[in-house]
DRENDO-1510 file (C-alpha; in Angstrom, 1 decimal, always signed):
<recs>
REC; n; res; u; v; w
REC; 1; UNK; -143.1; +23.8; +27.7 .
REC; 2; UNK; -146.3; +25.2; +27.3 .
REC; 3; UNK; -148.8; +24.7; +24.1 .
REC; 4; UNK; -152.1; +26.8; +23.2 .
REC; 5; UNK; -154.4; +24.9; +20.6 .
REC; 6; UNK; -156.8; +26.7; +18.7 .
REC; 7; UNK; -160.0; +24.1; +17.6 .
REC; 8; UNK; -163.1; +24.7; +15.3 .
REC; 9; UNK; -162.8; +22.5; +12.9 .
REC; 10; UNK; -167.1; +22.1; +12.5 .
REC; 11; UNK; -169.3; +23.4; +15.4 .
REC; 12; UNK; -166.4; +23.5; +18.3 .
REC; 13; UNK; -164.9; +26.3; +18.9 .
REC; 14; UNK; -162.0; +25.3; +21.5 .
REC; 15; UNK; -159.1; +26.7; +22.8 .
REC; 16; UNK; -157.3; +24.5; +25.1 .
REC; 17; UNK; -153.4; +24.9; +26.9 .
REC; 18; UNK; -151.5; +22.2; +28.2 .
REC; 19; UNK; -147.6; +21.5; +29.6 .
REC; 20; UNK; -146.2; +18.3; +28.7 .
REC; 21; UNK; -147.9; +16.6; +32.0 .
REC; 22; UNK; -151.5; +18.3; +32.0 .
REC; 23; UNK; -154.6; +20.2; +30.8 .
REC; 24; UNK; -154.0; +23.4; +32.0 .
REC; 25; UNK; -157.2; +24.8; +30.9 .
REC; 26; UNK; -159.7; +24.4; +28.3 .
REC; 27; UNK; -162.3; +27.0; +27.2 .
REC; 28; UNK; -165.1; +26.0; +24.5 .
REC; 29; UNK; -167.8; +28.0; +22.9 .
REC; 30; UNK; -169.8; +25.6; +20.3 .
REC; 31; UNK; -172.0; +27.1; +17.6 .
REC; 32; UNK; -175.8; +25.8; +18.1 .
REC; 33; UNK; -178.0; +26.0; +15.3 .
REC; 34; UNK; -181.3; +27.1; +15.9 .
REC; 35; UNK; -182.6; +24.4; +13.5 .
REC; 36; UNK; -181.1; +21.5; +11.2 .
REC; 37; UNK; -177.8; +20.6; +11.2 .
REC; 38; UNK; -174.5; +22.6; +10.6 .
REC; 39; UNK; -174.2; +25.3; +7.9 .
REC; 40; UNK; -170.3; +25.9; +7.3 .
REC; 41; UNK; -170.8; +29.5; +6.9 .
REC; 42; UNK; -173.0; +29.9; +10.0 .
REC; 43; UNK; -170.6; +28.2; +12.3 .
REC; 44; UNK; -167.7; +29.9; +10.4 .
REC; 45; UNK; -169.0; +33.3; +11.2 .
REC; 46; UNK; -169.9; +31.9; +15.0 .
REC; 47; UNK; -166.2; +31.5; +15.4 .
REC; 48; UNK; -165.2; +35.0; +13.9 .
REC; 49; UNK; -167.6; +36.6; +15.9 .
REC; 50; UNK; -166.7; +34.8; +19.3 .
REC; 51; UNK; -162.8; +33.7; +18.5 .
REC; 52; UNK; -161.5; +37.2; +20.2 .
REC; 53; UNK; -163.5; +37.1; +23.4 .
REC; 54; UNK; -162.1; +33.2; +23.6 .
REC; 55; UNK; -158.7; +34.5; +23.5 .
REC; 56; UNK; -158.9; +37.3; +26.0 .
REC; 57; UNK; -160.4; +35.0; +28.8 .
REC; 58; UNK; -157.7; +32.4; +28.3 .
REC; 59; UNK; -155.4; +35.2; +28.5 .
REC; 60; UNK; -156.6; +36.3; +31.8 .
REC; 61; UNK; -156.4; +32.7; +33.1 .
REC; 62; UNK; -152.8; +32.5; +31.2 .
REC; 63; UNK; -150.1; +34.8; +30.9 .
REC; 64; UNK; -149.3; +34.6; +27.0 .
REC; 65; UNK; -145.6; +35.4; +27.9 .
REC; 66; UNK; -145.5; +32.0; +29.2 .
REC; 67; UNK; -146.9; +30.1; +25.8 .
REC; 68; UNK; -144.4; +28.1; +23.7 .
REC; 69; UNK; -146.1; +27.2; +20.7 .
REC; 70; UNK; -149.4; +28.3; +18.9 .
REC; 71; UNK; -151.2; +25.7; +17.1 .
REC; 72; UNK; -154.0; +25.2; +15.2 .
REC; 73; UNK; -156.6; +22.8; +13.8 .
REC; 74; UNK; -155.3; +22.6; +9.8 .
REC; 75; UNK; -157.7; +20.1; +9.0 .
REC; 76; UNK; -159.7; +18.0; +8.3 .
REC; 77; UNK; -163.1; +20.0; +8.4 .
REC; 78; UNK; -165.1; +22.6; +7.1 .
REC; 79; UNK; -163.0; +25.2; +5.3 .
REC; 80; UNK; -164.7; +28.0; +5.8 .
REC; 81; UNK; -164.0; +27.4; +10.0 .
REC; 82; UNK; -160.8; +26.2; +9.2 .
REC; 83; UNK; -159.7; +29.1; +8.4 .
REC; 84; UNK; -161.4; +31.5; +11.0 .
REC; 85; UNK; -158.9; +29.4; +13.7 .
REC; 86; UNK; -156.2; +29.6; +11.0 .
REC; 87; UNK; -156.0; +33.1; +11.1 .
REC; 88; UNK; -156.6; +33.3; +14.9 .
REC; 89; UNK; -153.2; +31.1; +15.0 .
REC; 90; UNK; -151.3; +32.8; +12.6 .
REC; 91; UNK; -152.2; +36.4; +14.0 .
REC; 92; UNK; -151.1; +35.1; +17.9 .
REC; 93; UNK; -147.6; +33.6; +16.4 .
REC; 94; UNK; -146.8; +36.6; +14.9 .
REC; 95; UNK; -148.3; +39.1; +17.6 .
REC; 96; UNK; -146.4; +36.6; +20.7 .
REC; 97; UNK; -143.7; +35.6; +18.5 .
REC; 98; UNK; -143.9; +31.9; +19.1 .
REC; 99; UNK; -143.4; +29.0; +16.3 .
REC; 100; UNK; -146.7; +28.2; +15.1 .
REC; 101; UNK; -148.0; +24.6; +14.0 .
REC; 102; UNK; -151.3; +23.3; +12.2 .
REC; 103; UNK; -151.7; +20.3; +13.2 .
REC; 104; UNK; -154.3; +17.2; +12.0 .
REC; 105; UNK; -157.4; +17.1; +13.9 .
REC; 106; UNK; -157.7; +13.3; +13.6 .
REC; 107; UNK; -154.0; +12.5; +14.7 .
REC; 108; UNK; -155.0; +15.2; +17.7 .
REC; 109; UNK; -157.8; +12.8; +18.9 .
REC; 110; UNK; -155.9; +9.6; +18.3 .
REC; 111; UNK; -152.2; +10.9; +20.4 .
REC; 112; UNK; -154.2; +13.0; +23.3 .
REC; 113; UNK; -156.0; +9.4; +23.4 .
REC; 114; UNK; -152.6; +7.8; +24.0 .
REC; 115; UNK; -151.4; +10.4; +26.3 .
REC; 116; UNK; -154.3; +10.1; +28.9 .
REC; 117; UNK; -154.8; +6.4; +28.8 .
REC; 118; UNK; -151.3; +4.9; +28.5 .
REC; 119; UNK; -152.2; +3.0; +25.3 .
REC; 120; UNK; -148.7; +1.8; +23.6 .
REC; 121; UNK; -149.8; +0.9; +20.2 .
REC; 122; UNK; -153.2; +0.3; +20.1 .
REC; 123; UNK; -155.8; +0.1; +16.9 .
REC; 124; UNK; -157.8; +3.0; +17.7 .
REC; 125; UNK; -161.6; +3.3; +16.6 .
REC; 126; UNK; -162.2; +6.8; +15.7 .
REC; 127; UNK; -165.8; +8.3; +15.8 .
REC; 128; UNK; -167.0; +11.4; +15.3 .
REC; 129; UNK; -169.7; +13.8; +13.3 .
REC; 130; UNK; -167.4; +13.7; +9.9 .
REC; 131; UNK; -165.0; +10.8; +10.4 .
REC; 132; UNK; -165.7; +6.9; +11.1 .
REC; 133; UNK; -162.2; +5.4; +10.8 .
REC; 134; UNK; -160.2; +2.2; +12.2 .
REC; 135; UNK; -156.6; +2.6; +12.4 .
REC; 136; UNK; -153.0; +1.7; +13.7 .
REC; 137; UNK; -149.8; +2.8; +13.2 .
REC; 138; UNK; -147.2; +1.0; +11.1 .
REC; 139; UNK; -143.6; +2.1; +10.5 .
REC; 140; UNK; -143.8; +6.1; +11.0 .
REC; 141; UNK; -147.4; +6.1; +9.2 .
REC; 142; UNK; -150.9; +6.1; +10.8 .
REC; 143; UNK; -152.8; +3.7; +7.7 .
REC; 144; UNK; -156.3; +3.7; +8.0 .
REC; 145; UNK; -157.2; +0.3; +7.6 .
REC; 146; UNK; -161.3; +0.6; +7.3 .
REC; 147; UNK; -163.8; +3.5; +7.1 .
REC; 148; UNK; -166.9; +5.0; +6.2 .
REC; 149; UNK; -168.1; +3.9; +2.5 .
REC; 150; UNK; -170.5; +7.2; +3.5 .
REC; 151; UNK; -171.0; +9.5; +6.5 .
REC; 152; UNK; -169.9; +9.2; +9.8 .
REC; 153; UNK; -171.5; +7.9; +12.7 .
REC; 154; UNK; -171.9; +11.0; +14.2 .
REC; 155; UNK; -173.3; +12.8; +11.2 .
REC; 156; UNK; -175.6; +9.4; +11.0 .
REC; 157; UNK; -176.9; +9.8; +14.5 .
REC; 158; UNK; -177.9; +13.8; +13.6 .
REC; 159; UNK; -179.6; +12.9; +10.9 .
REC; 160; UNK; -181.9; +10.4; +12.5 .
REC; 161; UNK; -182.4; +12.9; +15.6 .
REC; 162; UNK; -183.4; +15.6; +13.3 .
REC; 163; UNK; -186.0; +13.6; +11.3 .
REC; 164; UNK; -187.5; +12.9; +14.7 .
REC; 165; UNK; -187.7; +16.2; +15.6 .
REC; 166; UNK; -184.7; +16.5; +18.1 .
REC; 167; UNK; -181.8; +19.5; +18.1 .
REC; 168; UNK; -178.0; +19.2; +17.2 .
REC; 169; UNK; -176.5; +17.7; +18.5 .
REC; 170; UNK; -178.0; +14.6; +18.4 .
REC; 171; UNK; -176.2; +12.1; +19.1 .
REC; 172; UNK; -176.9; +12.0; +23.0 .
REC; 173; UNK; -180.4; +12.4; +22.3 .
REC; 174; UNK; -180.2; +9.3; +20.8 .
REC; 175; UNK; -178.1; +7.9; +23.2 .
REC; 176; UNK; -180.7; +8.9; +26.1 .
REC; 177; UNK; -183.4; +7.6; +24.1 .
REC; 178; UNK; -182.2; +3.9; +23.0 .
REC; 179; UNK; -181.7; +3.4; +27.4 .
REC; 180; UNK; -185.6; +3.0; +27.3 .
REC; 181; UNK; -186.0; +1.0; +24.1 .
REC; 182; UNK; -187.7; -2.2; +24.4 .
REC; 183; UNK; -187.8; -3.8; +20.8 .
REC; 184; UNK; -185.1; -4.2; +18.2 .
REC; 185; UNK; -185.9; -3.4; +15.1 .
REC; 186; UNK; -183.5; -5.4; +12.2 .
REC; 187; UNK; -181.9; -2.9; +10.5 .
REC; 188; UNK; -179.1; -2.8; +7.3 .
REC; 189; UNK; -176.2; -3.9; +8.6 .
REC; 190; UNK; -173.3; -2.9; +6.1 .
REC; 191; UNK; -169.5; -4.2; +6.8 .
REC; 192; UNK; -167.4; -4.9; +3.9 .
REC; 193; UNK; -164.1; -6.3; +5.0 .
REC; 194; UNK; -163.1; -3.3; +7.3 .
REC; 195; UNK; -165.3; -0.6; +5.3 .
REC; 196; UNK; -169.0; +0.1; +6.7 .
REC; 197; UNK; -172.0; +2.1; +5.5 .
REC; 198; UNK; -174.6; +3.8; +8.0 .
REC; 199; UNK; -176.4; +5.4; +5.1 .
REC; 200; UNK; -178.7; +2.7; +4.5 .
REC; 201; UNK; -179.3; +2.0; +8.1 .
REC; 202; UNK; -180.4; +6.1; +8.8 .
REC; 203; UNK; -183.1; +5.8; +5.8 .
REC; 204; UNK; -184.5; +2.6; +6.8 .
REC; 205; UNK; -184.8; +3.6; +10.6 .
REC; 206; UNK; -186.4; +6.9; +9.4 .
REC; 207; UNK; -188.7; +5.1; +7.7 .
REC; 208; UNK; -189.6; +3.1; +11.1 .
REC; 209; UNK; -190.0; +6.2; +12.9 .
REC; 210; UNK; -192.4; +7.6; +9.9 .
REC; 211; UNK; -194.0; +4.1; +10.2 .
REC; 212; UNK; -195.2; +4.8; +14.0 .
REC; 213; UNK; -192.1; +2.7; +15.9 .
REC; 214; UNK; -191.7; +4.6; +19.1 .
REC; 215; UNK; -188.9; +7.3; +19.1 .
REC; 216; UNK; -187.2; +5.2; +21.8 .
REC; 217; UNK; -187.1; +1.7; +19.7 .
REC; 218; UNK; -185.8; +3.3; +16.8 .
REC; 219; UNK; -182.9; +4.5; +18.6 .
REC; 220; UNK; -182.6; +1.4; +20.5 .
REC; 221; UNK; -181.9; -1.0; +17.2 .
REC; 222; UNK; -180.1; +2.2; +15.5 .
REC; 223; UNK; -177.5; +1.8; +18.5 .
REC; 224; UNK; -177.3; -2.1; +18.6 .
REC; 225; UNK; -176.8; -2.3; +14.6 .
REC; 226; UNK; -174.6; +0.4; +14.1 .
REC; 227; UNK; -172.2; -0.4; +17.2 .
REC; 228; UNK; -172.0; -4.0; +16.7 .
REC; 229; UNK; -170.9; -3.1; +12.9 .
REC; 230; UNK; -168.0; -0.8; +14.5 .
REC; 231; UNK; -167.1; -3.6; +17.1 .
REC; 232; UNK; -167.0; -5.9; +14.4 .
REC; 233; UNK; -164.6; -4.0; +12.3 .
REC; 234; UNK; -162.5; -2.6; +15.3 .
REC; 235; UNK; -162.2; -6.8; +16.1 .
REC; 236; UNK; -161.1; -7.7; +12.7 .
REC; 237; UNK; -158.6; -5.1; +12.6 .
REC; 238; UNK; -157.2; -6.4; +16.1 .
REC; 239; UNK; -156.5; -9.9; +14.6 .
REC; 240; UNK; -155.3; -9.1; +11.2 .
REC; 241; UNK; -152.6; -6.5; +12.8 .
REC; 242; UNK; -151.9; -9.1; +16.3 .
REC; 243; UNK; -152.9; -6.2; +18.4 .
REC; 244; UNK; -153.7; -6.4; +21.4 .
REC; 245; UNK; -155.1; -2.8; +22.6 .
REC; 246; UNK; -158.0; -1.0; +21.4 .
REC; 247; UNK; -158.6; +3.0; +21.5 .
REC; 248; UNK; -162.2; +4.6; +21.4 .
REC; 249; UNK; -161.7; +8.2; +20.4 .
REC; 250; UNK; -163.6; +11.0; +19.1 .
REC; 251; UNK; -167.1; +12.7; +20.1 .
REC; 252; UNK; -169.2; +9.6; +19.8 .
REC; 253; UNK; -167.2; +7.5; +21.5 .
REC; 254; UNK; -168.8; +9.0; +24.6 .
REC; 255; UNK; -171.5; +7.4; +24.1 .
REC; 256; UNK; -171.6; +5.0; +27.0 .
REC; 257; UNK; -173.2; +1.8; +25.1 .
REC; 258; UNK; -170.5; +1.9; +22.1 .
REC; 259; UNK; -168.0; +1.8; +25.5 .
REC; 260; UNK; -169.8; -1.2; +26.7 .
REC; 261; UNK; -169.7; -3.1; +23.7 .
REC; 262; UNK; -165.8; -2.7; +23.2 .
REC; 263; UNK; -165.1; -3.5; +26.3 .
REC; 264; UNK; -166.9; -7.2; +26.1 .
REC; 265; UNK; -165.6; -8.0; +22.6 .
REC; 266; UNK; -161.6; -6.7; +24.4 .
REC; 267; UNK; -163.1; -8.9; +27.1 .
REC; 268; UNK; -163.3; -12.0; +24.6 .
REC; 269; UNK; -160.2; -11.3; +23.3 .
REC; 270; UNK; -158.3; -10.9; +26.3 .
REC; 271; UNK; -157.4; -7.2; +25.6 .
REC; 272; UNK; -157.3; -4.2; +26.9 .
REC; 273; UNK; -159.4; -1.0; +25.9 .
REC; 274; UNK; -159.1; +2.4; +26.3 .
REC; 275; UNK; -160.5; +5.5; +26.2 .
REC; 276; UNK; -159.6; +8.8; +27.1 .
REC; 277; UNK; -161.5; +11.3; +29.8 .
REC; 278; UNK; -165.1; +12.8; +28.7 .
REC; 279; UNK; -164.5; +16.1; +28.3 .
REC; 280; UNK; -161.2; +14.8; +25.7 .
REC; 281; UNK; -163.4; +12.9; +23.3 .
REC; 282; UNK; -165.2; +15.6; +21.5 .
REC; 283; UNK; -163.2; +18.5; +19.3 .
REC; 284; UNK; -161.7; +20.3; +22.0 .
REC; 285; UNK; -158.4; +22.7; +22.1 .
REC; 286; UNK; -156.4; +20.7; +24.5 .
REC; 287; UNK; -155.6; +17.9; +21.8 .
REC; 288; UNK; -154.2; +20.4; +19.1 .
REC; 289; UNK; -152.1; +21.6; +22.0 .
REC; 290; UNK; -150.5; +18.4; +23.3 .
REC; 291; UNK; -150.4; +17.0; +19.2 .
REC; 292; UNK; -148.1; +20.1; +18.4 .
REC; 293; UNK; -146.1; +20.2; +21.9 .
REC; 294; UNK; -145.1; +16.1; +20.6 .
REC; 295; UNK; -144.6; +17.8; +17.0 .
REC; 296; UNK; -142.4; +20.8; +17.9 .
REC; 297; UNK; -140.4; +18.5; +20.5 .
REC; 298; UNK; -139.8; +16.3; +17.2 .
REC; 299; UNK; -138.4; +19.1; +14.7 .
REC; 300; UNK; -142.3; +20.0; +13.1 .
REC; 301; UNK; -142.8; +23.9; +12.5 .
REC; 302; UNK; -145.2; +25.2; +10.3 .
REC; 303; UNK; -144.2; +28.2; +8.2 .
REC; 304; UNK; -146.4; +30.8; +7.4 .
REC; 305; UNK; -146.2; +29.8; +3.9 .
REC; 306; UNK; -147.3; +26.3; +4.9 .
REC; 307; UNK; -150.1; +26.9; +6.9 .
REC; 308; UNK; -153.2; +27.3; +4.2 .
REC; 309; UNK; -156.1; +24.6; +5.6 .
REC; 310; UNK; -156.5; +21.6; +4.7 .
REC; 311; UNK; -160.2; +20.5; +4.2 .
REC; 312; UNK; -159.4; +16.8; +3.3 .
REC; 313; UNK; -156.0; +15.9; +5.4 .
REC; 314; UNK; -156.1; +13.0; +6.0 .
REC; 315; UNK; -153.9; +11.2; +9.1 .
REC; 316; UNK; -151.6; +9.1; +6.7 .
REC; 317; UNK; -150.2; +12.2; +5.1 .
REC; 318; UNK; -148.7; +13.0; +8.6 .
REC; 319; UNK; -144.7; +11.4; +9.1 .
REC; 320; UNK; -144.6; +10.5; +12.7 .
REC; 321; UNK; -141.7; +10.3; +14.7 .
REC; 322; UNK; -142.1; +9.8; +17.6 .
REC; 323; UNK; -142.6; +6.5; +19.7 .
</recs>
C-alpha cells in the first residue's frame, strides 16, 4: 500500500510517498523570506504558486495509478497554508479517486519518529518553529504532559537570529554559531513543573547581543539554557510516567547539541534515546504519508465534509488505535 502526503503547514512545502516499509521519495520546496520571519499569506501564496509544479515532478517519479491514499497536513499551522495543501488533497482524491485523510502534523512527527527508530512507547520531546511539547501516550490518547507557557523553541531561536541580523531560518545559524562560543552568559531559565517559557530568555539575550556580547556567546548560553530547560522537563516526565525511552522529534531536534544533551541525561538514567533520520525531523511530506497509511490501515477516512483545517488541532483530539 502506497501513501502520498501533502505538507505546508508554515514555510514547508512537502510532498513525500512512502509503502508501508520505506520513503519512496520526498520532494520539498520551502518558502524563504527575503527578510523577517514568516508572513502566513506570503508563504500561503508560495504554496499556491509552486503546489502544481510539486505535483507533476512526483508524478513523473510515481505513477499516480499506483497511490492508495492522499493525505494531507489538517493542522496544526497557519490557516491560510493549511488550506492551499487542503485543496491540493482534496482536488487529487477526487481527480485519482483514492480515500483521502488529513492527518495531525504533530502526531505525523511523533509516529514517523517511532517508525524509523523502533521506539515502543517512548515520551517523545517535540520541537519545532510553532510547537515545544513533552508527551506520551496513555490508553488510546497522546496527553501532552508539559509545553510552551509561550513560543516555541524554534520560533525562539528565529527571533534571536533575526535581531542579530541573520536570515530564516535561524535556528542553524544559531546552532553554527554557539560551536565557537566561549562564555556563558546566565540567562532566564523558566521550567514550571513540566511547562517552560523561552520568552524571557530571547529578550534578555537580545539585550546581550545589543550590549556588545559577541554574536557567538549569545548563542552559546542561548543553547546551554534553553536545552538544559527541555532536558529537564523531557527527565521529569520520564520518572513521573516510569518510562524508559525518550524521542527527539521535530525540526529543532536536529540540532546536534540538544541530541547531545539527551543522550547524557538517557545515559544517567540508563535509557535509551532516539531520534529519527535528518532529513525526517523537519515538516516534510513523508510523515503525513506514513501517519495516514497507519490511519487508513486502522478504519480513519476523512470525508470531504470533514476535511476543513484545523489551525489549533492539537494531538490529544486524535483516538489512536493502533499499538
Amino acid at each position: 500500500m502506497i501513501s502520498l502526503g501533502i505538507e505546508g503547514t508554515a514555510w514547508s512545502l512537502s510532498i513525500g510517498v512512502v509503502d508501508e516499509k520505506e520513503v519512496l521519495l520526498v520532494e520539498n520546496d520551502p518558502y524563504i523570506p527575503k527578510e523577517g520571519g514568516i508572513h502566513p499569506r506570503e508563504a500561503a501564496q508560495h504554496h499556491s504558486e509552486r503546489i502544481g509544479k510539486l505535483v507533476k515532478s512526483v508524478f513523473s517519479k510515481i505513477e499516480p495509478d499506483k497511490i492508495d491514499v492522499i493525505s494531507f497536513s489538517q493542522g496544526p499551522g497557519m490557516g491560510p497554508c493549511l488550506r492551499i495543501v487542503a485543496t491540493a488533497a482534496r482536488v487529487l482524491s477526487l481527480k485519482l479517486e483514492k480515500p483521502l485523510i488529513g492527518v495531525n502534523h504533530c502526531l505525523a512527527h511523533l509516529e514517523v519518529g517511532r517508525w524509523k527508530t523502533g521506539a515502543k512507547n517512548p515520551v517523545t520531546l517535540y520541537v519545532s518553529g510553532g510547537n515545544s511539547q513533552v508527551i506520551a501516550r496513555r490508553g488510546k490518547r497522546y496527553r501532552v504532559f508539559g509545553e510552551t507557557l509561550d513560543i516555541g523553541i524554534g520560533n525562539a531561536l528565529d527571533k534571536l537570529a533575526r535581531h542579530m541580523g541573520l536570515k530564516h531560518p535561524g535556528g542553524p545559524k544559531i546552532e553554527k554559531l554557539a560551536r565557537n562560543g566561549k562564555r556563558y552568559y546566565e540567562l532566564p531559565y523558566v521550567v514550571k513543573g513540566m511547562d517552560f517559557s523561552f520568552s524571557g530568555m530571547v529578550t534578555a539575550a537580545q539585550k546581550l547581543f545589543d550590549n556588545g556580547i559577541s554574536k557567538e556567546d549569545v548563542a552559546f548560553s542561548f543553547q546551554e539554557t534553553a536545552f538544559a530547560m527541555l532536558a529537564e522537563v523531557s527527565e521529569r516526565a520520564m520518572a513521573y510516567l516510569d518510562r524508559d525511552e525518550l524521542l527527539l522529534v521535530g525540526g529543532v531536534g536536529a540540532n546536534s547539541r540538544l541530541k547531545e544533551m539527551l543522550e547524557v541525561m538517557c545515559k544517567d538514567r540508563k535509557a535509551r534515546f532516539y531520534s529519527p533520520p535528518t532529513e525526517l525531523m523537519g515538516d516534510n511530506g513523508a510523515m503525513i504519508a506514513y501517519l495516514s497509511l497507519l490511519m487508513f490501515k486502522h478504519g480513519y477516512v476523512t470525508e470531504l465534509k470533514d476535511s476543513t483545517v484545523k489551525p489549533d488541532f492539537r494531538i490529544e483530539e486524535v483516538d489512536v488505535s493502533w499499538e
